[in-house]
gemmi code that builds the backbone of each chain (N, CA, C; Angstrom):
import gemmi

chains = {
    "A": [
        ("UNK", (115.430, 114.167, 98.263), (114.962, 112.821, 97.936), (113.548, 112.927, 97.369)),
        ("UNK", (113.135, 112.423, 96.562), (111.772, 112.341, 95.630), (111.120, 111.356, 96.283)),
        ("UNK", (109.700, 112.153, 96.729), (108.953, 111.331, 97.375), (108.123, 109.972, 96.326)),
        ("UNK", (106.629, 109.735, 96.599), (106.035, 108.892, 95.897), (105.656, 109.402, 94.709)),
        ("UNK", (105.676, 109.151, 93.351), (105.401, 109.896, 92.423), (104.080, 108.512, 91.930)),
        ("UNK", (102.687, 109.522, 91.525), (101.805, 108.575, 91.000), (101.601, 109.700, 89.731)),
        ("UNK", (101.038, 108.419, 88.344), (100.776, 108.812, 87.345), (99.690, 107.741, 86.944)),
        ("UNK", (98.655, 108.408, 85.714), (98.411, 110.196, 85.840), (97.893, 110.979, 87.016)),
        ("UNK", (98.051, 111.760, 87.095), (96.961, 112.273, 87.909), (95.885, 112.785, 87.732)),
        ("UNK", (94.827, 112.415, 86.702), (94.041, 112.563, 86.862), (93.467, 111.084, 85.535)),
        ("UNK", (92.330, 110.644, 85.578), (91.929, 109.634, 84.378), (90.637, 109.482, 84.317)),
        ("UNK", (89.732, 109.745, 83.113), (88.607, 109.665, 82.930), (88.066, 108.557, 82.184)),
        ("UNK", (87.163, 107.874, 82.724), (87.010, 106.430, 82.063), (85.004, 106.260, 81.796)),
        ("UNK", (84.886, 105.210, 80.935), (83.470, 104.984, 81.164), (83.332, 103.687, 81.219)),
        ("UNK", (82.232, 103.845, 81.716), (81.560, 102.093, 82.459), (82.390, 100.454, 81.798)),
        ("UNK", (82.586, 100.066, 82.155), (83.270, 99.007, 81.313), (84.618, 98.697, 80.936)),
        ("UNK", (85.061, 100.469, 80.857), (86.823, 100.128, 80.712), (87.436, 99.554, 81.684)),
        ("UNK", (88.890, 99.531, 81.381), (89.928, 99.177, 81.896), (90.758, 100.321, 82.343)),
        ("UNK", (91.183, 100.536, 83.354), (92.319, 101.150, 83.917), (93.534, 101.287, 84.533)),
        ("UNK", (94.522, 101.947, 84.205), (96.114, 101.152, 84.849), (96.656, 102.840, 85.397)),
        ("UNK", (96.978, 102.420, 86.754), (97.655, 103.610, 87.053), (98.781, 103.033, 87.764)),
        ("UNK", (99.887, 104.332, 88.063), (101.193, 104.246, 88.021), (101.334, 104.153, 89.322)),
        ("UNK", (103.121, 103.877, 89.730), (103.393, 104.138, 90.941), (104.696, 103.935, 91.029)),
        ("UNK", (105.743, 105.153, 91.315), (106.989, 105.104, 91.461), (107.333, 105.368, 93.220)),
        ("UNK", (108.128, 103.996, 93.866), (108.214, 104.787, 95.368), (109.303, 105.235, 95.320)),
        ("UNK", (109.532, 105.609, 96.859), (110.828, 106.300, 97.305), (111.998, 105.896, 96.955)),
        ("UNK", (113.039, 105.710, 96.647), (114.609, 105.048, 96.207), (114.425, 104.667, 97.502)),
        ("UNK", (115.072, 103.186, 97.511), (115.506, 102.370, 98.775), (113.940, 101.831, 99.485)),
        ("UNK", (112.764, 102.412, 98.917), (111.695, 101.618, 99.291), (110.976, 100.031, 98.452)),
        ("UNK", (111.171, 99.460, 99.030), (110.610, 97.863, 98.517), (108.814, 97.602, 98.920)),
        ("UNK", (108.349, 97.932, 99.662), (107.044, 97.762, 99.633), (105.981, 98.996, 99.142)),
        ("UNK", (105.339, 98.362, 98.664), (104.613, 99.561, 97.868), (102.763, 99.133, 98.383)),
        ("UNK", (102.049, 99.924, 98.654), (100.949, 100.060, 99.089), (99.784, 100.523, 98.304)),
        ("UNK", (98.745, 100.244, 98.042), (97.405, 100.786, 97.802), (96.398, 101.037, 98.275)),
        ("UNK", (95.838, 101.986, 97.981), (94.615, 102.283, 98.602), (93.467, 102.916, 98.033)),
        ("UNK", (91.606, 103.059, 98.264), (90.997, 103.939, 97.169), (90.604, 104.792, 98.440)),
        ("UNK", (90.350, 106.042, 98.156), (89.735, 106.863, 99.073), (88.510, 107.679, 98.065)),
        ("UNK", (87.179, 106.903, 98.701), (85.894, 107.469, 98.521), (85.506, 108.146, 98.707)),
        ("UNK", (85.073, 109.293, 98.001), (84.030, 110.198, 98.864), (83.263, 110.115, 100.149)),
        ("UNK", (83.774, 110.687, 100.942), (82.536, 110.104, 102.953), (83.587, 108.922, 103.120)),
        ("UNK", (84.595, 107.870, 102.887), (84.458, 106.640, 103.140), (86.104, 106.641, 103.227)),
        ("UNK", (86.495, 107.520, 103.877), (87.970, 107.131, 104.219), (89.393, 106.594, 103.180)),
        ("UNK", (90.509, 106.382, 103.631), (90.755, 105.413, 103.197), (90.828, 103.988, 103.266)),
        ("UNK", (90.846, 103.204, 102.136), (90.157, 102.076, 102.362), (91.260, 100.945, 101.448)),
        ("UNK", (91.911, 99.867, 102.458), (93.559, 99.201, 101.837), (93.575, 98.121, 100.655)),
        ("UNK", (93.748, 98.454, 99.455), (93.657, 98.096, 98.747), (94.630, 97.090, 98.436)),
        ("UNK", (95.803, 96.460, 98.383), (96.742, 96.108, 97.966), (98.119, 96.285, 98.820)),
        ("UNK", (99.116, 95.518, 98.945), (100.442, 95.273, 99.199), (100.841, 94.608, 99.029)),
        ("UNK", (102.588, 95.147, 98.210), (103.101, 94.220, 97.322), (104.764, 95.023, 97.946)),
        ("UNK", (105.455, 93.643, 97.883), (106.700, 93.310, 98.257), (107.354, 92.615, 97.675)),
        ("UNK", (108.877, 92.724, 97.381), (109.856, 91.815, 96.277), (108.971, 91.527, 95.077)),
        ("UNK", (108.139, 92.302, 94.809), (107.245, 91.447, 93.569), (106.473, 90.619, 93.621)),
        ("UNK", (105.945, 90.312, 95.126), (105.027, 89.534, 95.501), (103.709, 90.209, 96.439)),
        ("UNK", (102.363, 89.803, 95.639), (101.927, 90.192, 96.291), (101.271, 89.631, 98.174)),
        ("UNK", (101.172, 90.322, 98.688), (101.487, 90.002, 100.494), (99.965, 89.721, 101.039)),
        ("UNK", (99.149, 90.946, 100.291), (97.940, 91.546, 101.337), (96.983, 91.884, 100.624)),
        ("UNK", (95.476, 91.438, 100.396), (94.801, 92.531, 99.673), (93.651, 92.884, 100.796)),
        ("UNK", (93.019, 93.769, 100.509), (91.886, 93.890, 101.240), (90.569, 93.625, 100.486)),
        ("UNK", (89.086, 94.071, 100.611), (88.227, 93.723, 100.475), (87.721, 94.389, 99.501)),
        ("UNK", (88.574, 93.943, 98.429), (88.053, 94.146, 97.123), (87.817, 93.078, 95.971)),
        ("UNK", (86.695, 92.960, 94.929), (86.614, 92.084, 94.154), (87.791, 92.099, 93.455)),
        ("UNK", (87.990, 91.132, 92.574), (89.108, 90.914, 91.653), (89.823, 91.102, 90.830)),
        ("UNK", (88.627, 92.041, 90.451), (88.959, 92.804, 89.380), (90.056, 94.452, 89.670)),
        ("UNK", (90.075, 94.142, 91.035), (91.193, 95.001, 91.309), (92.435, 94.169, 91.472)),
        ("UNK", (93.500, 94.566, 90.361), (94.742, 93.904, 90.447), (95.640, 94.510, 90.270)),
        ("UNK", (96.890, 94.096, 90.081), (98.074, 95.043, 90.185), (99.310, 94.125, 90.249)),
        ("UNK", (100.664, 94.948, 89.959), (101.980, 94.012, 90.260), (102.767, 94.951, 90.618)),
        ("UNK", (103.926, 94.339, 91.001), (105.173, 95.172, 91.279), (106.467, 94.579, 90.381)),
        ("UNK", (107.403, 95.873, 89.977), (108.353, 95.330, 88.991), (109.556, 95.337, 89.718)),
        ("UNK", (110.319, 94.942, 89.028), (111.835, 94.323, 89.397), (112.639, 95.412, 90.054)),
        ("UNK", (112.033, 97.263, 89.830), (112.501, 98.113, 90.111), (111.838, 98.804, 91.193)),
        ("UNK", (110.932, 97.583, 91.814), (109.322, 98.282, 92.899), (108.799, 99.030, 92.542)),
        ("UNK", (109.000, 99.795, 91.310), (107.738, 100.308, 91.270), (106.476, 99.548, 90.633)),
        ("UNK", (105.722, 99.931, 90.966), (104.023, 98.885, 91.091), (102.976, 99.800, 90.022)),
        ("UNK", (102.024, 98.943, 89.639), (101.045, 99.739, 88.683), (99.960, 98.662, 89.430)),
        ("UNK", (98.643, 99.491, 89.696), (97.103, 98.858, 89.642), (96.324, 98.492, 87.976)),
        ("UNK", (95.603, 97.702, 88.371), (94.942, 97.474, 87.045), (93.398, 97.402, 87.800)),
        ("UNK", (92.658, 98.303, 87.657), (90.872, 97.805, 87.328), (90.123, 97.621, 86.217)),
        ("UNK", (89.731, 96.353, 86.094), (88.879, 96.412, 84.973), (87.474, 96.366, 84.876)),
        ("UNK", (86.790, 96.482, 84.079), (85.408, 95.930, 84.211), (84.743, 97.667, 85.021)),
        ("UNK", (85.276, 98.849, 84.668), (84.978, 99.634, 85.253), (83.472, 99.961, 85.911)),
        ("UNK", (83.509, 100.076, 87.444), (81.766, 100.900, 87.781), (81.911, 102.204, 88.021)),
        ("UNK", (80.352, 102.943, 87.681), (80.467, 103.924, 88.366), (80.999, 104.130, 89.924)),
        ("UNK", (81.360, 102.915, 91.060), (81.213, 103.335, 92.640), (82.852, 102.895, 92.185)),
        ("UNK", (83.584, 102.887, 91.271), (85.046, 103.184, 91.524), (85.600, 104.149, 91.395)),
        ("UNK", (85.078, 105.227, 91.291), (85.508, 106.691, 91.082), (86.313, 106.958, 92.560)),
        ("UNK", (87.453, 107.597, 92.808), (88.104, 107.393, 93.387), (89.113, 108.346, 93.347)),
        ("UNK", (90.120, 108.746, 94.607), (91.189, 108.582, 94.787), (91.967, 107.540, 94.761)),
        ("UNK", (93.014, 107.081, 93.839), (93.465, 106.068, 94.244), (95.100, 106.399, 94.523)),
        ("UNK", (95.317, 105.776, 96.129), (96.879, 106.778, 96.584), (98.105, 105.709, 96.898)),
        ("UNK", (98.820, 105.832, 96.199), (99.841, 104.749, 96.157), (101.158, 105.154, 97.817)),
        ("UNK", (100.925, 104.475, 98.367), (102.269, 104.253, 99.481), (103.189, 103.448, 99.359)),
        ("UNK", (104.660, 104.116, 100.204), (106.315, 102.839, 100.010), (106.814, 103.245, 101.106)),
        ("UNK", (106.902, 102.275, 101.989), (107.606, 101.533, 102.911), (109.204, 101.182, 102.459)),
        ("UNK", (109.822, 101.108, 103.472), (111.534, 100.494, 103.750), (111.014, 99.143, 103.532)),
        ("UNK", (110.339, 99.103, 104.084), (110.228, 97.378, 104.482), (108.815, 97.088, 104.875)),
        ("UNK", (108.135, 95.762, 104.647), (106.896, 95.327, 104.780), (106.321, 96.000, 106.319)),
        ("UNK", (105.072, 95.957, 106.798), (104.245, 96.380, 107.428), (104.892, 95.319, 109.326)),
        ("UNK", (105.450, 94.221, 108.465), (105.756, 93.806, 109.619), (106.759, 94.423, 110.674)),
        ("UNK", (107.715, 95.309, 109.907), (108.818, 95.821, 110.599), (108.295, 97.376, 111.162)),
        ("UNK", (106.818, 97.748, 110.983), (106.509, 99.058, 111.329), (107.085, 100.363, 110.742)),
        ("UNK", (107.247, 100.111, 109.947), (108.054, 101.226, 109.006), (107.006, 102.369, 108.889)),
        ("UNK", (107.247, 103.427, 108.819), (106.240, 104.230, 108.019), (105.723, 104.031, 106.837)),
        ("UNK", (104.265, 104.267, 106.130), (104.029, 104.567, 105.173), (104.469, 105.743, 104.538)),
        ("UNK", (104.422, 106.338, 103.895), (105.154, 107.585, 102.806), (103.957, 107.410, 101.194)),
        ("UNK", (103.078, 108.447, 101.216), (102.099, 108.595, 100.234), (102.213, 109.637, 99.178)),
        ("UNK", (101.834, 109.339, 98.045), (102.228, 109.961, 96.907), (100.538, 110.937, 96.666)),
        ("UNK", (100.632, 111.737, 95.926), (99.307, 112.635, 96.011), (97.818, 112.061, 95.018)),
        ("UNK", (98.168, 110.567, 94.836), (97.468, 110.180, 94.237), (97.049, 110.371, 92.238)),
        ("UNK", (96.131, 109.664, 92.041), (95.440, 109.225, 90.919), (93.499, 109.598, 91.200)),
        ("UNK", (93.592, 110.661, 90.467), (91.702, 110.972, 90.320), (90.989, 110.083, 89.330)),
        ("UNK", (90.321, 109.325, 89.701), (89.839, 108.696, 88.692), (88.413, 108.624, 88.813)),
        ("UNK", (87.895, 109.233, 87.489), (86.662, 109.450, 87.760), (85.816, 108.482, 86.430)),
        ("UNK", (84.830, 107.869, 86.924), (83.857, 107.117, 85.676), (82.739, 108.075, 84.988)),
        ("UNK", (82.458, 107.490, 83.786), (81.216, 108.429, 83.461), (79.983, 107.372, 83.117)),
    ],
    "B": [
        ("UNK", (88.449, 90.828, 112.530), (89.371, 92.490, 112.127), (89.771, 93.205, 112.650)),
        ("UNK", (90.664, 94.467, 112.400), (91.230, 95.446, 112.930), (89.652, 96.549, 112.764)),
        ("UNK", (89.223, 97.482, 113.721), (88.051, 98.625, 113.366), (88.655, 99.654, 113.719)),
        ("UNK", (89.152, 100.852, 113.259), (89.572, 102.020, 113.741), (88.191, 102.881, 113.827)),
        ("UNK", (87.821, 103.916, 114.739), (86.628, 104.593, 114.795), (88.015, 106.062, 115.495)),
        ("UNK", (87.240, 106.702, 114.980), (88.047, 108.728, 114.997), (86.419, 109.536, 114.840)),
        ("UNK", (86.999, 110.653, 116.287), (85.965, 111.190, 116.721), (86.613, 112.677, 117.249)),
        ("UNK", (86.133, 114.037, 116.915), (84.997, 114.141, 116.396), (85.093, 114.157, 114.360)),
        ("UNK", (83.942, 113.953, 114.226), (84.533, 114.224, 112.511), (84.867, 115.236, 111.676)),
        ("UNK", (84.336, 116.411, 112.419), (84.669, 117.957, 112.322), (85.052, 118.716, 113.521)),
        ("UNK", (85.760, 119.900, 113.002), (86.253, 119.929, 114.649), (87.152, 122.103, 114.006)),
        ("UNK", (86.366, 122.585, 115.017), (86.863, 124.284, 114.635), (87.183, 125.061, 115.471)),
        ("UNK", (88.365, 125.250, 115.590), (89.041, 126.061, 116.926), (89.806, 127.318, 116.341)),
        ("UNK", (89.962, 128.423, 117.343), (90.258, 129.464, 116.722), (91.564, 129.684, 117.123)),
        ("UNK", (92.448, 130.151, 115.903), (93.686, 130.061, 116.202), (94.600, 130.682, 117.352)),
        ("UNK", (95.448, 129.269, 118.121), (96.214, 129.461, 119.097), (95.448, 128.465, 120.497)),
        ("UNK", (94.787, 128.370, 120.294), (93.494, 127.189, 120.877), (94.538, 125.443, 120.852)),
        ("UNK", (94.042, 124.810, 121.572), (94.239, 123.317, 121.681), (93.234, 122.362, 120.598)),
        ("UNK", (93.776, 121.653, 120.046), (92.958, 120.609, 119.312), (92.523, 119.372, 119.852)),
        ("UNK", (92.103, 118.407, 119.708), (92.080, 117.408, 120.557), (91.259, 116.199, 119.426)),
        ("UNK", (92.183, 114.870, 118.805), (91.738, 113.997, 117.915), (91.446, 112.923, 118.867)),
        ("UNK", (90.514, 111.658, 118.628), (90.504, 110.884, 119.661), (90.252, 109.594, 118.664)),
        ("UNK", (90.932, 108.276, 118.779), (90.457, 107.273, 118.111), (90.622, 106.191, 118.587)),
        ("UNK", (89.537, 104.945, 118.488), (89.728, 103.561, 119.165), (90.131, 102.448, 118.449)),
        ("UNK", (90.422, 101.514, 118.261), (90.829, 100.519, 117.692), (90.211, 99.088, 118.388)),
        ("UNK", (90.238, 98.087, 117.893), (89.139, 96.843, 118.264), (90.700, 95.994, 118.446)),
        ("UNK", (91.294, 95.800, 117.457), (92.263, 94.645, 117.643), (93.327, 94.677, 118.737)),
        ("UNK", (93.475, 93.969, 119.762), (94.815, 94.453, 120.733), (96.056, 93.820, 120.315)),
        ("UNK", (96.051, 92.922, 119.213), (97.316, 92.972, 118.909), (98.313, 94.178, 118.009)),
        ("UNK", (97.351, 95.024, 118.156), (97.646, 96.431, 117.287), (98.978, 97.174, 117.976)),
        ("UNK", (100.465, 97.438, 116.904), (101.190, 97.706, 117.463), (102.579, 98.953, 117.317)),
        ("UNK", (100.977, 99.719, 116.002), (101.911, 101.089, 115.520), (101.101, 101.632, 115.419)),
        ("UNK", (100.754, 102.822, 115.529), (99.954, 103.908, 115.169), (100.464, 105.336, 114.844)),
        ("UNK", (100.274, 105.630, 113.265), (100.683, 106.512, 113.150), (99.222, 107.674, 112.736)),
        ("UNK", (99.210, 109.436, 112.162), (98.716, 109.878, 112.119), (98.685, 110.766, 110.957)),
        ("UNK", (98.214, 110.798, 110.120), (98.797, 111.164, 108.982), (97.627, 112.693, 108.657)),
        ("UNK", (98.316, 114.083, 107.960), (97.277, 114.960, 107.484), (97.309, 115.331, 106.052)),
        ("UNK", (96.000, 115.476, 105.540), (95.677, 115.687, 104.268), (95.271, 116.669, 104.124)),
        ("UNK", (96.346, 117.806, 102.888), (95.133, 119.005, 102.272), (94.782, 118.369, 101.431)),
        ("UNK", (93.963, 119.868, 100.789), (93.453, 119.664, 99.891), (93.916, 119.215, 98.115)),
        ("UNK", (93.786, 118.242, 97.744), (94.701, 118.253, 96.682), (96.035, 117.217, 96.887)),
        ("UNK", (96.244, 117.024, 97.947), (97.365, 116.519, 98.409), (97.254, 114.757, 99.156)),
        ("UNK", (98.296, 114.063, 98.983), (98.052, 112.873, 99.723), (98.145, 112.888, 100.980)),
        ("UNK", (98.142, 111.901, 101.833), (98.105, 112.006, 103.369), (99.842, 112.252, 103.309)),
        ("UNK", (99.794, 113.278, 104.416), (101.438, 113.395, 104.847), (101.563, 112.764, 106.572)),
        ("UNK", (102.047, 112.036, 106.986), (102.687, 111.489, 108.351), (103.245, 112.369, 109.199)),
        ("UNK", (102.401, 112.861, 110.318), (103.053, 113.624, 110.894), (103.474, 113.189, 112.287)),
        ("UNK", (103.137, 112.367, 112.686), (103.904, 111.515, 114.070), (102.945, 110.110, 113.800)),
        ("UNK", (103.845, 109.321, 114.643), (103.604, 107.729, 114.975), (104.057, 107.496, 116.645)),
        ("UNK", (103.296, 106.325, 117.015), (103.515, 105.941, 118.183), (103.632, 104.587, 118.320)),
        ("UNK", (104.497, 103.045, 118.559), (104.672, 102.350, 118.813), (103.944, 101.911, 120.131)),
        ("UNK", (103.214, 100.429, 120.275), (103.328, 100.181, 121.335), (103.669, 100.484, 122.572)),
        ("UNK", (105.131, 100.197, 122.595), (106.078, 100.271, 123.883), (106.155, 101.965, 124.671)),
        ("UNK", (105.191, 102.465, 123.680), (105.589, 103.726, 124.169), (104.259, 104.787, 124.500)),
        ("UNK", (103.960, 105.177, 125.549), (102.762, 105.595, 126.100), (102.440, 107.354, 125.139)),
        ("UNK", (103.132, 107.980, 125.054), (103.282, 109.080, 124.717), (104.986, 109.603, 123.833)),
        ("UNK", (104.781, 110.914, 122.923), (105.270, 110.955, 122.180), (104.888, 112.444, 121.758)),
        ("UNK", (105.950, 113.407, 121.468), (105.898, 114.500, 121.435), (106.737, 115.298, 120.218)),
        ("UNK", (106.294, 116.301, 119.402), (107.025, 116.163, 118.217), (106.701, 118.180, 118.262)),
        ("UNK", (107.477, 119.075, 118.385), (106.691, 120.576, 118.796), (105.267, 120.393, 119.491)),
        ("UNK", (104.452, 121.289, 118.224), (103.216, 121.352, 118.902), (102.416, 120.546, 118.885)),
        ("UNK", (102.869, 118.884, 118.419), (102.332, 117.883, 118.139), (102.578, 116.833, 119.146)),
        ("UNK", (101.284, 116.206, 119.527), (101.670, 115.188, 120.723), (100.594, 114.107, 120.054)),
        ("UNK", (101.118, 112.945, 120.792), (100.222, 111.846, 120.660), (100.468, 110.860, 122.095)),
        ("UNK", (99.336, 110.207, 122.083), (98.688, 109.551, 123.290), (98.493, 108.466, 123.172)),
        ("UNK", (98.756, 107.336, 123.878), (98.156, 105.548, 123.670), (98.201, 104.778, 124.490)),
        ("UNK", (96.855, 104.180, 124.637), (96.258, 103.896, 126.199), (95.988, 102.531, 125.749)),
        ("UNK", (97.185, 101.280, 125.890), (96.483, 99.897, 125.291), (96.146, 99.300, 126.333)),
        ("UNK", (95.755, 99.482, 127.178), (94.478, 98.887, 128.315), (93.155, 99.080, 127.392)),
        ("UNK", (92.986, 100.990, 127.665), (91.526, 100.983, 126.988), (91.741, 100.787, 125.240)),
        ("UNK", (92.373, 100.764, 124.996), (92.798, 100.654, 123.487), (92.278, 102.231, 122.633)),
        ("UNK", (92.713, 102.842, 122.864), (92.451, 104.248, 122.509), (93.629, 105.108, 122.034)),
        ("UNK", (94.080, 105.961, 120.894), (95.312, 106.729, 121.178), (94.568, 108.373, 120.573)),
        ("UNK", (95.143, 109.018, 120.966), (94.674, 111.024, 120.669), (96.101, 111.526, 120.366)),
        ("UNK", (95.448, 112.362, 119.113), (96.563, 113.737, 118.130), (96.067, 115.074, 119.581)),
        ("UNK", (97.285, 115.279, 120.080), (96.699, 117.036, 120.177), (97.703, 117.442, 119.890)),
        ("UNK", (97.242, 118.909, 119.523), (97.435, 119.636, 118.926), (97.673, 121.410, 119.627)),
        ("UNK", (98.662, 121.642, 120.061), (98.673, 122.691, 120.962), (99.163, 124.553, 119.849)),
        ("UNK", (98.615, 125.319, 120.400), (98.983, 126.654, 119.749), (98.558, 126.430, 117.955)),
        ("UNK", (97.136, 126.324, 117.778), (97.080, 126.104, 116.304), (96.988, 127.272, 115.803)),
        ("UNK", (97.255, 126.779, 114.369), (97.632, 128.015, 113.478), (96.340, 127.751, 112.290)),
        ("UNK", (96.332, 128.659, 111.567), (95.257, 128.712, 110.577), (96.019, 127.621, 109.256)),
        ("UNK", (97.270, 127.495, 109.048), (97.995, 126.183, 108.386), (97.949, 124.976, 109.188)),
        ("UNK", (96.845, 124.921, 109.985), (97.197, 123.129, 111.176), (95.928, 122.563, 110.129)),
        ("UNK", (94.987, 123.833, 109.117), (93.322, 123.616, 108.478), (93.826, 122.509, 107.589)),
        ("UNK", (92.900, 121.218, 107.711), (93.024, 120.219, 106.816), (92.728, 118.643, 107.565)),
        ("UNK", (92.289, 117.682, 106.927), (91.484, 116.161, 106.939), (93.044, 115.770, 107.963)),
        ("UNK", (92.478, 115.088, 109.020), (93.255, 114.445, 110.195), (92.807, 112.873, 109.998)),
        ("UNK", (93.998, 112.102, 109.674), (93.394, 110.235, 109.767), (94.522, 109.920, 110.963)),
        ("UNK", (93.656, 109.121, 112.043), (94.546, 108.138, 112.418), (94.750, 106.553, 111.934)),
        ("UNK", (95.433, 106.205, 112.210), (95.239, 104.470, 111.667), (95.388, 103.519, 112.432)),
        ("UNK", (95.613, 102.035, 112.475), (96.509, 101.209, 113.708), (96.747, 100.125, 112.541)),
        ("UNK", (98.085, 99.588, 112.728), (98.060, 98.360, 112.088), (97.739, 97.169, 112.610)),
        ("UNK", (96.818, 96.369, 111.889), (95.990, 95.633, 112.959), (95.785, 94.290, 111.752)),
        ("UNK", (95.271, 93.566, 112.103), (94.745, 92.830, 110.859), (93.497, 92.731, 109.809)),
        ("UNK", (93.348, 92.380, 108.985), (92.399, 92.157, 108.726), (92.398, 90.544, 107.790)),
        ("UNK", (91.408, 90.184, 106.740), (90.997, 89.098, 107.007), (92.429, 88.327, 106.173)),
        ("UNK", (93.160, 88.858, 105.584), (94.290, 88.135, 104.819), (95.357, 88.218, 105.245)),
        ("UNK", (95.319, 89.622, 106.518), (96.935, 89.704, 107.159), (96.863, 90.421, 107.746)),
        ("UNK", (98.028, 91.292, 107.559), (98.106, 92.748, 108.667), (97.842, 93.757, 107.667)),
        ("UNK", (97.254, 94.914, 108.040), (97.435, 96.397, 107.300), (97.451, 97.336, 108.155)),
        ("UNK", (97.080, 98.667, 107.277), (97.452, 99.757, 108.258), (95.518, 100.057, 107.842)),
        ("UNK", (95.039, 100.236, 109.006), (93.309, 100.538, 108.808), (93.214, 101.700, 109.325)),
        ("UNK", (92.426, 102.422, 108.508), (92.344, 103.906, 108.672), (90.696, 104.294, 109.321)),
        ("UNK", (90.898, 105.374, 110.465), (89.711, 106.336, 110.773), (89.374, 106.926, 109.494)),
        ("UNK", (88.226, 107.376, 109.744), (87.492, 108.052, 108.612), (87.825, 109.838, 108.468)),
        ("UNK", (88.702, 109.795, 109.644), (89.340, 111.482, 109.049), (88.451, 112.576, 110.250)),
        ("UNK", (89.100, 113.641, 110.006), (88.387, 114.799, 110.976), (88.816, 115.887, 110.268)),
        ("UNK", (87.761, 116.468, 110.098), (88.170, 117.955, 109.086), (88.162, 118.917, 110.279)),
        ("UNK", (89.740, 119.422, 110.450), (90.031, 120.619, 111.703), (90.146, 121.701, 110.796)),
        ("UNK", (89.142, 123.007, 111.272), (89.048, 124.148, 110.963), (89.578, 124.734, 111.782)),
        ("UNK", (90.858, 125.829, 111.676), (91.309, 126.876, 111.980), (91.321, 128.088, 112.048)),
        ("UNK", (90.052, 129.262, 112.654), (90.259, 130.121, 112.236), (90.638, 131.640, 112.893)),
        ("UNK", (91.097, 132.369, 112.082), (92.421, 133.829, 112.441), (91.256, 134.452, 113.188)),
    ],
}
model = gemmi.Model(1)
for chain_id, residues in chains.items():
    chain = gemmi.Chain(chain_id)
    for i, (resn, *xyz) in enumerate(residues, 1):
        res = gemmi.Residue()
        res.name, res.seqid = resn, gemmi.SeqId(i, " ")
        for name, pos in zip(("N", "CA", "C"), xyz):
            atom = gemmi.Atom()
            atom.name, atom.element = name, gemmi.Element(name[0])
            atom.pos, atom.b_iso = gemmi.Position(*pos), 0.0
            res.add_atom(atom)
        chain.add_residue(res)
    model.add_chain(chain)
structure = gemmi.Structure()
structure.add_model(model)
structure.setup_entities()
């Protein structure tokens, strides 16, 4: 079975752009997860999205967005790029929303670095 | 909010030695905890979870612990190997200000060595 697949893995951007990264989950997974992991600063929950709706975000400005498609798999969008978004950014898929305790299941991420 | 805190943040035992992860959580409606490890290069992989209802939980040389009185749960880690080397997160799903998530410790880099 093919775990989380994220694309690209790796993306180099400068101040101001826009960025879209990928996210294919598990077959038979419907919730799909985000997250950025900072240098020193853990990971930190970016996003959850279910049936195509999004559920959950965490404590990020707005300019972090994202959807999920008809096939769950999900893409992020940041725009307005800063240097303090340089990042791991690691996409997770769930059976089922957070409410049913499912495991997460994480894909090896998206490097994204600003210049 | 949900606060996860994981202690110690580095941690180096020589192989075949006991490990010992320790982390607290603020929210008590918190009611999964799983534990996930990261190499290098690699995303977090899940290597046991613990539910509520269930005090302890044992997987080989992998155990986990959860004390929801004091609100506390611990990874140990028995007979390590120089492959156990790599970033340890626990998490709890707990809430935060829009719903529920899964909130993560800040990790423990366990050194293993031969």
């Amino acid at each position: 079975e093919a775990g989380v697949t994220q694309s690209p893995t790796h993306l180099i951007k400068t101040r101001g752009q826009q960025a879209t990264l990928r996210c294919s989950p598990i077959s038979g997974h419907t919730s799909v997860y985000w997250y950025q992991q900072a240098l020193g600063l853990g990971l930190q929950f970016l996003l959850w999205y279910d049936e195509g709706e999004e559920r959950n975000r965490g404590n990020f400005p707005p300019r972090f967005s994202g959807r999920q498609f008809p096939n769950y798999s999900s893409e992020l969008n940041v725009n307005a790029l800063e240097l303090e978004d340089s990042a791991l950014y690691l996409c997770a898929s769930s059976l089922e929303g957070v409410w049913s305790n499912q495991p997460q299941h994480f894909g090896d991420g998206t490097r994204l670095s600003i210049l | 909010g949900e606060n996860v805190e994981q202690h110690p943040s580095t941690l180096s035992v020589q192989e075949g030695d006991s490990a010992v992860i320790k982390c607290t959580y603020s929210d008590s409606a918190s009611n999964y905890f799983p534990w996930y490890k990261q190499e290098l290069g690699k995303g977090p992989q899940l290597i046991i979870d613990i539910r509520s209802n269930v005090g302890e939980k044992k997987d080989q040389r992998i155990a986990v612990t959860l004390n929801k009185t004091a609100k506390h749960f611990s990874l140990h880690i028995t007979e390590t190997q120089p492959e156990d080397s790599a970033v340890y997160f626990c998490a709890a799903l707990g809430a935060n200000q829009a719903g529920t998530a899964l909130i993560f410790g800040k990790g423990t880099t366990l050194s293993v060595s031969s």
